[in-house]
CHARMM internal coordinates of N, CA and C (Angstrom, degrees):
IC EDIT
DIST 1 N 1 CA 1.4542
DIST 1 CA 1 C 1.5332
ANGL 1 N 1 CA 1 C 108.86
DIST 1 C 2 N 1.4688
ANGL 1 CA 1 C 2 N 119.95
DIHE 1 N 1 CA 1 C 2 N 135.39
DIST 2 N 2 CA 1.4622
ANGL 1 C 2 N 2 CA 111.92
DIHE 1 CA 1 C 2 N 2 CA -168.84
DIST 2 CA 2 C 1.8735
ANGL 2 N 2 CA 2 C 100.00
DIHE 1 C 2 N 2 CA 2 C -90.47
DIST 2 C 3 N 1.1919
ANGL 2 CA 2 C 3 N 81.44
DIHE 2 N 2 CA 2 C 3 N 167.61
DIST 3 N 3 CA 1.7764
ANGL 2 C 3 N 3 CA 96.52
DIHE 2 CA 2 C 3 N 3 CA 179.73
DIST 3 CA 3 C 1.6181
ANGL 3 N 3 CA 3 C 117.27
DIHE 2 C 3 N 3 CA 3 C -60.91
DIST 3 C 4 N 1.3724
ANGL 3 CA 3 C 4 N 117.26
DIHE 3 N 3 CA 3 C 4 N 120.59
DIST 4 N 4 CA 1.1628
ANGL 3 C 4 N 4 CA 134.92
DIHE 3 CA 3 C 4 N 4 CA 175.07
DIST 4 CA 4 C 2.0748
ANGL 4 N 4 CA 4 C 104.08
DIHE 3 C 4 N 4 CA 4 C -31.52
DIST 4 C 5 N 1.6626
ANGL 4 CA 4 C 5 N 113.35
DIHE 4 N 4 CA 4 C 5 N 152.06
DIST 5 N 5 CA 1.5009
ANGL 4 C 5 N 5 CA 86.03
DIHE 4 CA 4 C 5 N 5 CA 161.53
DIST 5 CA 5 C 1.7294
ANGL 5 N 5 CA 5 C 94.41
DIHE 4 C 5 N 5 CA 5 C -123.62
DIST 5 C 6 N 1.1500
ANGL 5 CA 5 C 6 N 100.41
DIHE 5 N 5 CA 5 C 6 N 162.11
DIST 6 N 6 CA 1.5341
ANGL 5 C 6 N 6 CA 124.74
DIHE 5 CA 5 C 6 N 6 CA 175.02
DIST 6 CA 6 C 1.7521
ANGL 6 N 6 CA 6 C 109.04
DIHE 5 C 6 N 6 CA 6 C -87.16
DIST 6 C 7 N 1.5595
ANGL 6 CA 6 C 7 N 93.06
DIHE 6 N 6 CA 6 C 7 N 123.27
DIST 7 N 7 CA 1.4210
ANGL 6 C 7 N 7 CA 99.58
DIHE 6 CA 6 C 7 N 7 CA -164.88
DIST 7 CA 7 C 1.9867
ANGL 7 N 7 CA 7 C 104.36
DIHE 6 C 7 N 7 CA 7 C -67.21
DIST 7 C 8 N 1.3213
ANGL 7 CA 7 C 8 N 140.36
DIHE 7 N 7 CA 7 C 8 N 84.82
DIST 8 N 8 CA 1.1254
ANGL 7 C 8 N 8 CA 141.85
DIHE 7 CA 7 C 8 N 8 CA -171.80
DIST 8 CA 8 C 1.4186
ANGL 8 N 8 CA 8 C 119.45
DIHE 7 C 8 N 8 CA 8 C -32.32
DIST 8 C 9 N 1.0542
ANGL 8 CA 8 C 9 N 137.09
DIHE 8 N 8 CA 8 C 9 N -40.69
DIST 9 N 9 CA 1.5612
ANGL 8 C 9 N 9 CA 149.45
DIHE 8 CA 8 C 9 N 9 CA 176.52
DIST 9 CA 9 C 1.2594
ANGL 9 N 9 CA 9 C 93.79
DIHE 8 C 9 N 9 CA 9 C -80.16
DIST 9 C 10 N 1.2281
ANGL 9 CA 9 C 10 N 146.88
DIHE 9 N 9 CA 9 C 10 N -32.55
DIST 10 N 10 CA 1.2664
ANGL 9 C 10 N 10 CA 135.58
DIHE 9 CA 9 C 10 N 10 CA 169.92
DIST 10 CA 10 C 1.8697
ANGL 10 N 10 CA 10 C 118.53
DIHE 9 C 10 N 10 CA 10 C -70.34
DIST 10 C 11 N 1.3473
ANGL 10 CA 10 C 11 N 98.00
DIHE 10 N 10 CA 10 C 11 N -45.57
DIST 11 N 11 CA 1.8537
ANGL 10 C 11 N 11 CA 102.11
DIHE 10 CA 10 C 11 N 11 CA 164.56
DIST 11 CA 11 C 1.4187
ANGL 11 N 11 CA 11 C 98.02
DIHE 10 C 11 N 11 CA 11 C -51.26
DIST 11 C 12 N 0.9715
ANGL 11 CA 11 C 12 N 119.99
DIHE 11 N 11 CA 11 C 12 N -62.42
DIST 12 N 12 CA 1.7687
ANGL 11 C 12 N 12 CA 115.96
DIHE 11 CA 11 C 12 N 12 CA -153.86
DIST 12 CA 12 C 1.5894
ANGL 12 N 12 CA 12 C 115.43
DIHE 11 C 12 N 12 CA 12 C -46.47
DIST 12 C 13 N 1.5795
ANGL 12 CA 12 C 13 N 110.58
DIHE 12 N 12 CA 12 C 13 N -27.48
DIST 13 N 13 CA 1.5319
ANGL 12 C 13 N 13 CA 126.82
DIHE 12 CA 12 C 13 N 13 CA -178.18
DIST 13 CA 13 C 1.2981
ANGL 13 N 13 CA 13 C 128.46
DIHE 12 C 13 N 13 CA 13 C -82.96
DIST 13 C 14 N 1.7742
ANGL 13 CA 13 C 14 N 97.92
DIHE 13 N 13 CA 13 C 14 N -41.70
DIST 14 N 14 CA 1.7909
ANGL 13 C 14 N 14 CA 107.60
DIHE 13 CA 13 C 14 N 14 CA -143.21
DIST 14 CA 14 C 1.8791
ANGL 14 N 14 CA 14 C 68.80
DIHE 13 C 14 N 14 CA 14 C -126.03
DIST 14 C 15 N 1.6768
ANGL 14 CA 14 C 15 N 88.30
DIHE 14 N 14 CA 14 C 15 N 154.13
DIST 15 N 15 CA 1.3301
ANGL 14 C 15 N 15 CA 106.43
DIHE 14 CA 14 C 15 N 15 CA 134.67
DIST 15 CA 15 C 1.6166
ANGL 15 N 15 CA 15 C 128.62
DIHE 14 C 15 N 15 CA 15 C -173.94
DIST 15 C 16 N 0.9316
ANGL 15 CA 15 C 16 N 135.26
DIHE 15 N 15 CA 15 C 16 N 153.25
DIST 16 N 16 CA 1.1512
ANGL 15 C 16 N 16 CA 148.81
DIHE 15 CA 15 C 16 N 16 CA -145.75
DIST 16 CA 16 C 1.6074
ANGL 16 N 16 CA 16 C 120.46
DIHE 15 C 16 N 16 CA 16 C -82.59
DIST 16 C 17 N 1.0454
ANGL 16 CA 16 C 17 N 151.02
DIHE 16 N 16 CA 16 C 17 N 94.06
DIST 17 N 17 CA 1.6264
ANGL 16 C 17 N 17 CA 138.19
DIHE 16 CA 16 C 17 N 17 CA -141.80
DIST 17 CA 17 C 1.6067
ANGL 17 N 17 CA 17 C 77.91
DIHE 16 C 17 N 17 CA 17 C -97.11
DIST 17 C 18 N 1.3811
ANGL 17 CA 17 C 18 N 85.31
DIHE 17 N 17 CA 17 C 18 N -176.18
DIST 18 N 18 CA 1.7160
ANGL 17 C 18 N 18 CA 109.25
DIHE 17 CA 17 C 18 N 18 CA -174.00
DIST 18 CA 18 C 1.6482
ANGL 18 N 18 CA 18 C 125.40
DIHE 17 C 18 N 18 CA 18 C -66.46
DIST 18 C 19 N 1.5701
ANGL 18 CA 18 C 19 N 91.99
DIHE 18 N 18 CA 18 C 19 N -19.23
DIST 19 N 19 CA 1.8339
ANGL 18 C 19 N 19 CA 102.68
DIHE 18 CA 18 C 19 N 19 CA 174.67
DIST 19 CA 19 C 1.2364
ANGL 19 N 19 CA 19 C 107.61
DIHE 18 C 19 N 19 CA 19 C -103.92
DIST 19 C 20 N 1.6116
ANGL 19 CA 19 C 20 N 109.03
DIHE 19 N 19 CA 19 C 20 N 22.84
DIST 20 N 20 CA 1.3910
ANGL 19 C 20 N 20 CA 104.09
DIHE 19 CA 19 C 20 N 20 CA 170.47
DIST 20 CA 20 C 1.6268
ANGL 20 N 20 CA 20 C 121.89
DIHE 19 C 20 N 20 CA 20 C 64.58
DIST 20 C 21 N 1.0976
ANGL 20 CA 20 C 21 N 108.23
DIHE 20 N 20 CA 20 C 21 N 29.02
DIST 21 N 21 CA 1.5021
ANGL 20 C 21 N 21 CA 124.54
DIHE 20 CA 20 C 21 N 21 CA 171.62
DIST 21 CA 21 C 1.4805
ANGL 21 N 21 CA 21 C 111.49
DIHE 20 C 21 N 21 CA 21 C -89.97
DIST 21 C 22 N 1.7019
ANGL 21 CA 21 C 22 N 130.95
DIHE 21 N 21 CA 21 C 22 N 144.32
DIST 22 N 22 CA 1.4784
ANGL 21 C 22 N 22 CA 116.38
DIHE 21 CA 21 C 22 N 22 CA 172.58
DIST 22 CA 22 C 1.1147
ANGL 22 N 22 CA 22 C 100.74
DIHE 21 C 22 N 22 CA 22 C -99.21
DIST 22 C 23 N 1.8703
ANGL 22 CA 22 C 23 N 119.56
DIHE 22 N 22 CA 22 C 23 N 174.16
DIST 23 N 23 CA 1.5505
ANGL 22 C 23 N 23 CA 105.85
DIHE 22 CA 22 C 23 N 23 CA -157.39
DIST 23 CA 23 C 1.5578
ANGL 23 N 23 CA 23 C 90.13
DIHE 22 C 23 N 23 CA 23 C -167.44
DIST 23 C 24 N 1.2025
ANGL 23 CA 23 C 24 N 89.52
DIHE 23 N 23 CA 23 C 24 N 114.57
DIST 24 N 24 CA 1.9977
ANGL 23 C 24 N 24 CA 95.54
DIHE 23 CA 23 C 24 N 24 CA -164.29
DIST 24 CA 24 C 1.7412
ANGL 24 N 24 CA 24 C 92.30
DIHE 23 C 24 N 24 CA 24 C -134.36
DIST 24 C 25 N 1.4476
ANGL 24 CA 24 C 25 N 99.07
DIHE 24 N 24 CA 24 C 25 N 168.36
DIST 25 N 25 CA 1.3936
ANGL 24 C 25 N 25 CA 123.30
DIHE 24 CA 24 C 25 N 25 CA -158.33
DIST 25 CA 25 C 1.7144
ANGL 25 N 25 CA 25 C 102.19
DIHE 24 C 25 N 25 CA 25 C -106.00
DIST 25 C 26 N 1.5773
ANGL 25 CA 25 C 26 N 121.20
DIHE 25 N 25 CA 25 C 26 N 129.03
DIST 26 N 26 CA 1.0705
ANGL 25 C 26 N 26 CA 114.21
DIHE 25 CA 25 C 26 N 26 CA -170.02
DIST 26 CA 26 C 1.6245
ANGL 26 N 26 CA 26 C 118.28
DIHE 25 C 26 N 26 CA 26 C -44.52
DIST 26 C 27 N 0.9872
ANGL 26 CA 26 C 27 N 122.17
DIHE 26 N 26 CA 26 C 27 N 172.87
DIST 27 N 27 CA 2.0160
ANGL 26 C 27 N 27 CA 116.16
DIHE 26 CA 26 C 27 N 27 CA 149.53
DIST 27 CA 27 C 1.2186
ANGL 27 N 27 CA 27 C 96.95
DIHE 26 C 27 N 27 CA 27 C -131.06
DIST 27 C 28 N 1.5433
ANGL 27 CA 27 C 28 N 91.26
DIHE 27 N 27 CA 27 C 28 N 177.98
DIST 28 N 28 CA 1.5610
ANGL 27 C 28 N 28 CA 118.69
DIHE 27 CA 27 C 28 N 28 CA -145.87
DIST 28 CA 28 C 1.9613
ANGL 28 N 28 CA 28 C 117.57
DIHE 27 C 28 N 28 CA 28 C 70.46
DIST 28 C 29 N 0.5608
ANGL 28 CA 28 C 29 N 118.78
DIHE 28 N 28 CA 28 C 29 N 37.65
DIST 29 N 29 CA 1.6588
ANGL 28 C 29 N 29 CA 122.01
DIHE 28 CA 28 C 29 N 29 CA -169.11
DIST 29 CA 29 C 1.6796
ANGL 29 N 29 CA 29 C 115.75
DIHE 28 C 29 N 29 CA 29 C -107.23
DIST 29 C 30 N 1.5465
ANGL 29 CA 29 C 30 N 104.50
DIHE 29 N 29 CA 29 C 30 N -36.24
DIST 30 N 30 CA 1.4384
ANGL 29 C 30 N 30 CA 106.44
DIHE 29 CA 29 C 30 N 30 CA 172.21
DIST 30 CA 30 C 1.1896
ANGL 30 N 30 CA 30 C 147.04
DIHE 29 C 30 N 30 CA 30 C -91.66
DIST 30 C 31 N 1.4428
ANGL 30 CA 30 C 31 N 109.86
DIHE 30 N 30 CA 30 C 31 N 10.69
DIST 31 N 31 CA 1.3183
ANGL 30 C 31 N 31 CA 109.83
DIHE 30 CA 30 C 31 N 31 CA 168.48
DIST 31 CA 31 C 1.7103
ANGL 31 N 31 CA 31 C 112.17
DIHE 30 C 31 N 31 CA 31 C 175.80
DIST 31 C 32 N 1.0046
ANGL 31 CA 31 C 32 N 126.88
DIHE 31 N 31 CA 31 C 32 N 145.41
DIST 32 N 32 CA 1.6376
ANGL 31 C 32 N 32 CA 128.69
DIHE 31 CA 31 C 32 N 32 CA -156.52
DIST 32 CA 32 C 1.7485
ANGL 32 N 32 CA 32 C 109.08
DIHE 31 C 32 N 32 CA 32 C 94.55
DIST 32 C 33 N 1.2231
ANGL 32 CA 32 C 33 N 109.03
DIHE 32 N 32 CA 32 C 33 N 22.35
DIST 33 N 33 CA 1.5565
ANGL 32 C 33 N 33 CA 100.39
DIHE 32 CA 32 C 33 N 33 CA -172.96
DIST 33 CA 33 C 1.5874
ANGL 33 N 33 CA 33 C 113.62
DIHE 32 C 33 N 33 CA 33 C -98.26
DIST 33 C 34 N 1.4808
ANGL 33 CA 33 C 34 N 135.92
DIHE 33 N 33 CA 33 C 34 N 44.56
DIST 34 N 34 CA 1.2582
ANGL 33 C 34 N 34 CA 117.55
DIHE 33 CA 33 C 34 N 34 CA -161.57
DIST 34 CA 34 C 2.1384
ANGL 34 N 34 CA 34 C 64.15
DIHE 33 C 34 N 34 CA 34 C -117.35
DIST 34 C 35 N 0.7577
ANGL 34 CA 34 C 35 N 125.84
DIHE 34 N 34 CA 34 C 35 N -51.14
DIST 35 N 35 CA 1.5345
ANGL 34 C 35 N 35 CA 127.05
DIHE 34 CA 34 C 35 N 35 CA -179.99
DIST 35 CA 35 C 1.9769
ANGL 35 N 35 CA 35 C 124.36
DIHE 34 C 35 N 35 CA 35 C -31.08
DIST 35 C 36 N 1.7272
ANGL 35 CA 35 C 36 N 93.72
DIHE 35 N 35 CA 35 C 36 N -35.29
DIST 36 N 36 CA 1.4635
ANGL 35 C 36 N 36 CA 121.39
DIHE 35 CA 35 C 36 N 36 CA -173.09
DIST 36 CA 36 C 1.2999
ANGL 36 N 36 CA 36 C 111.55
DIHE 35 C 36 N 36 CA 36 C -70.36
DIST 36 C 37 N 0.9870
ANGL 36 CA 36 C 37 N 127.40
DIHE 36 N 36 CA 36 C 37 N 159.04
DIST 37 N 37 CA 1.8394
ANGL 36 C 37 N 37 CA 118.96
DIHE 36 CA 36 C 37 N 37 CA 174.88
DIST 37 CA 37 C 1.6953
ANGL 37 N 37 CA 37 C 113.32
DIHE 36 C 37 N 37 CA 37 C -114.59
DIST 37 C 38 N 0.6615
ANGL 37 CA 37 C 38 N 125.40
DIHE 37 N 37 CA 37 C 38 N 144.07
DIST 38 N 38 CA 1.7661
ANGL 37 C 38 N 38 CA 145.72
DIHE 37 CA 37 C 38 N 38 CA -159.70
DIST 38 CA 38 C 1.6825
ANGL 38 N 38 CA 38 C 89.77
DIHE 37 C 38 N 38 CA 38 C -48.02
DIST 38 C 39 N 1.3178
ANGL 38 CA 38 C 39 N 127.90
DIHE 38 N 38 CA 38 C 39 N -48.12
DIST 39 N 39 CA 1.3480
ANGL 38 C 39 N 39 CA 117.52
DIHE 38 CA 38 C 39 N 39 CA 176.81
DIST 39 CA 39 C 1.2426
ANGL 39 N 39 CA 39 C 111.27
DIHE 38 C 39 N 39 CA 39 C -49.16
DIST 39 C 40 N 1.3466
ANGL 39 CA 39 C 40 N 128.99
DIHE 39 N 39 CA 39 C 40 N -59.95
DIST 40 N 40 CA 1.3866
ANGL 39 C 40 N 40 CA 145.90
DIHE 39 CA 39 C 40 N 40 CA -134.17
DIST 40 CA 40 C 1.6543
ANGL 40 N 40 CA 40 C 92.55
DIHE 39 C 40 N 40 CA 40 C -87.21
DIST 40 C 41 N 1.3875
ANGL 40 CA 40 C 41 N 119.75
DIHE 40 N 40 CA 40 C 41 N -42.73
DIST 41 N 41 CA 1.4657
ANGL 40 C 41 N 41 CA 127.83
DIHE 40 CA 40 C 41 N 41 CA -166.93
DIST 41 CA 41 C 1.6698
ANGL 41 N 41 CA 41 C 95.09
DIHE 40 C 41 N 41 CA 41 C -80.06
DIST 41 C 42 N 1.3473
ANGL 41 CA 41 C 42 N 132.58
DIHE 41 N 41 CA 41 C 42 N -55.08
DIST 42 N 42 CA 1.2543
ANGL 41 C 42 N 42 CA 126.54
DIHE 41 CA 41 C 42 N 42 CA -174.28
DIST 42 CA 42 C 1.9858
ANGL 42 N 42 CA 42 C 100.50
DIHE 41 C 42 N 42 CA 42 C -60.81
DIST 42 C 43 N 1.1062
ANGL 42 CA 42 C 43 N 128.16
DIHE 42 N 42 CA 42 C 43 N -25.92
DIST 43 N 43 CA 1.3950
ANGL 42 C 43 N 43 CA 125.90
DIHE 42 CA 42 C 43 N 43 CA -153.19
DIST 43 CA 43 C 1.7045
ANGL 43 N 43 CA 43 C 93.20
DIHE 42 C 43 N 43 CA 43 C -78.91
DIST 43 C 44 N 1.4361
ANGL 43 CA 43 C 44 N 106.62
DIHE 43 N 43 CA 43 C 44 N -46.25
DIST 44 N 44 CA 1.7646
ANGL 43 C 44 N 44 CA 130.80
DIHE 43 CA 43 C 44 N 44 CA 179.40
DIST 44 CA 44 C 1.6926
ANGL 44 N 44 CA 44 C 105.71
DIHE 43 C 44 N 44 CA 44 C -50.26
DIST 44 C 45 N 1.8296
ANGL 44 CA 44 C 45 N 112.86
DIHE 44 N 44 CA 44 C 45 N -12.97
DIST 45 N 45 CA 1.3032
ANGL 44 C 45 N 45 CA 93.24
DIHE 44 CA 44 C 45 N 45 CA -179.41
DIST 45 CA 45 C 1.0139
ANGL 45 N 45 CA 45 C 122.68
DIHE 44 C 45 N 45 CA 45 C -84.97
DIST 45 C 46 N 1.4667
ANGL 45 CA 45 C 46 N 100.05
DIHE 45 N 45 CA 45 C 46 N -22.55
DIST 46 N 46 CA 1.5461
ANGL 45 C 46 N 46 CA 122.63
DIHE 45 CA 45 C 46 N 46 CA -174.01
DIST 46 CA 46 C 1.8372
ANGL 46 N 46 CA 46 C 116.15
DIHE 45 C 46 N 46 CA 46 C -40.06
DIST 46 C 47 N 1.0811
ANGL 46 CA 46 C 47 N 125.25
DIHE 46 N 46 CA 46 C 47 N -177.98
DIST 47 N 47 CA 1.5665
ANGL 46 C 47 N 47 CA 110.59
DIHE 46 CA 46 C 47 N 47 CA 169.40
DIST 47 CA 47 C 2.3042
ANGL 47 N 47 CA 47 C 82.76
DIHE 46 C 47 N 47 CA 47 C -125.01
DIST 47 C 48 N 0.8108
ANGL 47 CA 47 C 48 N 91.12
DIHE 47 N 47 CA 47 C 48 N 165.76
DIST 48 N 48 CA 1.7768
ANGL 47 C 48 N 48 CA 127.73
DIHE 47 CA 47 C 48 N 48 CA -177.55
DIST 48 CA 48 C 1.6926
ANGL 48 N 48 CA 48 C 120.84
DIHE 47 C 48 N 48 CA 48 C -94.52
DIST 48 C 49 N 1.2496
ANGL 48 CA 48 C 49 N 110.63
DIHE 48 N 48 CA 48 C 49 N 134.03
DIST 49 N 49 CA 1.5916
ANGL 48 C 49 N 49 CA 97.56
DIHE 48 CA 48 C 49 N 49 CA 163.98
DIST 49 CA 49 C 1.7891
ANGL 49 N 49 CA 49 C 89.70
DIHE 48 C 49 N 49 CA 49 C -111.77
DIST 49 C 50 N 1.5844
ANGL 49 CA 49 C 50 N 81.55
DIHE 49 N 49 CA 49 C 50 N 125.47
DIST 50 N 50 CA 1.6404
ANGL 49 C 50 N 50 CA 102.75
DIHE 49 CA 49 C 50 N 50 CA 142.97
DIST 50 CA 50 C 1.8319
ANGL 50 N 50 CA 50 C 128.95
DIHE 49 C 50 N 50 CA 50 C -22.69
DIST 50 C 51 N 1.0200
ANGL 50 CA 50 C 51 N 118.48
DIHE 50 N 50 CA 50 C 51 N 133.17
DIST 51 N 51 CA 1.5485
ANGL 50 C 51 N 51 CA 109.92
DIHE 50 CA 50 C 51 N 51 CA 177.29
DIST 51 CA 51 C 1.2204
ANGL 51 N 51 CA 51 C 113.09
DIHE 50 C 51 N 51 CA 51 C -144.69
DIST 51 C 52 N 1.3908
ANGL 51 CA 51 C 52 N 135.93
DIHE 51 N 51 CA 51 C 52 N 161.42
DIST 52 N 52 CA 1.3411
ANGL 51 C 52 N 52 CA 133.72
DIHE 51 CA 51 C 52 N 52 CA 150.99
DIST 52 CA 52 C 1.3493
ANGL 52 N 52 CA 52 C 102.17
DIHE 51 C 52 N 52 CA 52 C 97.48
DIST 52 C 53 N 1.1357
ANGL 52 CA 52 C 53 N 115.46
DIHE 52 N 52 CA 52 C 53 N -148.21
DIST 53 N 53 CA 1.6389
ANGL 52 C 53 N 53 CA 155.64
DIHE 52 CA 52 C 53 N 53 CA -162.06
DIST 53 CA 53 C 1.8045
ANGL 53 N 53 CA 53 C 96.28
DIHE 52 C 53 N 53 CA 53 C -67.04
DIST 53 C 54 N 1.6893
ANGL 53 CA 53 C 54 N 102.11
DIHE 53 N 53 CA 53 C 54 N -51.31
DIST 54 N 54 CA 1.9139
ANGL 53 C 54 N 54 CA 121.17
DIHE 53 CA 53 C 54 N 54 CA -174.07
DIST 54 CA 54 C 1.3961
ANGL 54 N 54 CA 54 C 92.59
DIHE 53 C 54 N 54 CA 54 C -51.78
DIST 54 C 55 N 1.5412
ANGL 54 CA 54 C 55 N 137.10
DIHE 54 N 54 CA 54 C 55 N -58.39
DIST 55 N 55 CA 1.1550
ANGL 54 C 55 N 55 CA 108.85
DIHE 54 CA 54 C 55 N 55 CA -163.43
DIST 55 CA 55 C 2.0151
ANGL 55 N 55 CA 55 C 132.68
DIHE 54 C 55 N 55 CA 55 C -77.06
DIST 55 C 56 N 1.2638
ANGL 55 CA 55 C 56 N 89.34
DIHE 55 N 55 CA 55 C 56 N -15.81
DIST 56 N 56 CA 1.9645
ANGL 55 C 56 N 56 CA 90.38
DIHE 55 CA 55 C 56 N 56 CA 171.61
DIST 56 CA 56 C 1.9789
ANGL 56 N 56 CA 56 C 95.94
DIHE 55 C 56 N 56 CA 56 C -74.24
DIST 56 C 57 N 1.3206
ANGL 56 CA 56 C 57 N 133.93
DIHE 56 N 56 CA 56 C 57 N 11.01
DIST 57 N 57 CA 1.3534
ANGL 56 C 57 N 57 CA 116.12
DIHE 56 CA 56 C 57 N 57 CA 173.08
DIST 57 CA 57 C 1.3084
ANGL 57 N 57 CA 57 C 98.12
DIHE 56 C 57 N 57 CA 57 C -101.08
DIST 57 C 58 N 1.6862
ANGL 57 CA 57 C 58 N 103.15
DIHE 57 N 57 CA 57 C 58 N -63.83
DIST 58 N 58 CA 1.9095
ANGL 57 C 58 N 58 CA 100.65
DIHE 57 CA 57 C 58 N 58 CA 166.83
DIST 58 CA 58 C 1.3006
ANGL 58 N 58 CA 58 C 130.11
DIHE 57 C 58 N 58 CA 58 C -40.69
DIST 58 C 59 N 1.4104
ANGL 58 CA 58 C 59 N 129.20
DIHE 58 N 58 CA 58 C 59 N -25.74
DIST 59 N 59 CA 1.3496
ANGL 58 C 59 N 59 CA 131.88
DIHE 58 CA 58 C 59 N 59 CA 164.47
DIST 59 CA 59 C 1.6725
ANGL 59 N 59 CA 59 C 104.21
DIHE 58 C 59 N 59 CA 59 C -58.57
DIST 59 C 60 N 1.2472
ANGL 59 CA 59 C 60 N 125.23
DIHE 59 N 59 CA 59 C 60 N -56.59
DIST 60 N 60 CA 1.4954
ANGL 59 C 60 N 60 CA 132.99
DIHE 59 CA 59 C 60 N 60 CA -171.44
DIST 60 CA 60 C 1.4726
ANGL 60 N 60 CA 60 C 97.18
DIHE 59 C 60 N 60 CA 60 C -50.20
DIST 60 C 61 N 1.3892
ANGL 60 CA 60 C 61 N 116.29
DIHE 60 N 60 CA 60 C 61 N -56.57
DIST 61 N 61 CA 1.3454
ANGL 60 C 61 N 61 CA 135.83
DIHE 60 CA 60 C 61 N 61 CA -151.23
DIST 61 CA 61 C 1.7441
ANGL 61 N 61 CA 61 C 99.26
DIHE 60 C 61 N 61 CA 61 C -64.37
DIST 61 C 62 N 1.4757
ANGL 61 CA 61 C 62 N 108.17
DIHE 61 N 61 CA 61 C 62 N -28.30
DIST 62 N 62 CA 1.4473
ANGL 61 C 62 N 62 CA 113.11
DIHE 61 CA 61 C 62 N 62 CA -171.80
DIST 62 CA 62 C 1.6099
ANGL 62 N 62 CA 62 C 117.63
DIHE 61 C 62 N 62 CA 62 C -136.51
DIST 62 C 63 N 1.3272
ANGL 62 CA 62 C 63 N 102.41
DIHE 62 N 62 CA 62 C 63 N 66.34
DIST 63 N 63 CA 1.5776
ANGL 62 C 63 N 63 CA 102.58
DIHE 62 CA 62 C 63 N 63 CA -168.56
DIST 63 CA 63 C 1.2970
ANGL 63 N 63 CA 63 C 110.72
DIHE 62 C 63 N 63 CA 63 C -72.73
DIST 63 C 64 N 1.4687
ANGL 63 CA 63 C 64 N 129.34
DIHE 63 N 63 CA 63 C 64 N 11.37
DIST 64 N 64 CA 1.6430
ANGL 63 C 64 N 64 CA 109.04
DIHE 63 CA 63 C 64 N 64 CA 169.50
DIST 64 CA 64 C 1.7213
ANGL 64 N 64 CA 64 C 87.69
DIHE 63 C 64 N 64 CA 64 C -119.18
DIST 64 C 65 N 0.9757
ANGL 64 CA 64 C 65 N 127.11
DIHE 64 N 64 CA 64 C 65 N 16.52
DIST 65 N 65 CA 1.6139
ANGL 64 C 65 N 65 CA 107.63
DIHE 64 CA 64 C 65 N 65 CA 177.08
DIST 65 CA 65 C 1.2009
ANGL 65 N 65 CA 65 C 123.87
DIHE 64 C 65 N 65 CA 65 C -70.03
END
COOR INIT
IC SEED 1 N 1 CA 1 C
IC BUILD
């Protein structure tokens, strides 16, 4: 059976920590922010865990992660 491929645009975003959590970067962050308030813009820097339904696609998307 040949080697699975890793969806590339998907590496570039997500990635997977060691407990197997996915771990993505807010959106909305790059531009329209003079409207946003200093909480909301500092909170957007943060990175995200994945939840729900999103992560059995990102798993597909990244079978050696």
């Amino acid at each position: 059976m040949p080697k699975m491929k890793t969806h590339r645009s998907s590496a570039k975003r997500l990635r997977i920590t060691k407990r197997g959590k996915v771990v993505a970067h807010h959106a909305y962050a790059s531009h329209l922010l003079t409207h946003k308030s200093q909480k909301r813009k500092r909170n957007l820097r943060k990175s995200r865990v994945v939840e729900g339904a999103a992560v059995r696609h990102v798993r597909r998307a990244l079978p050696y992660g």
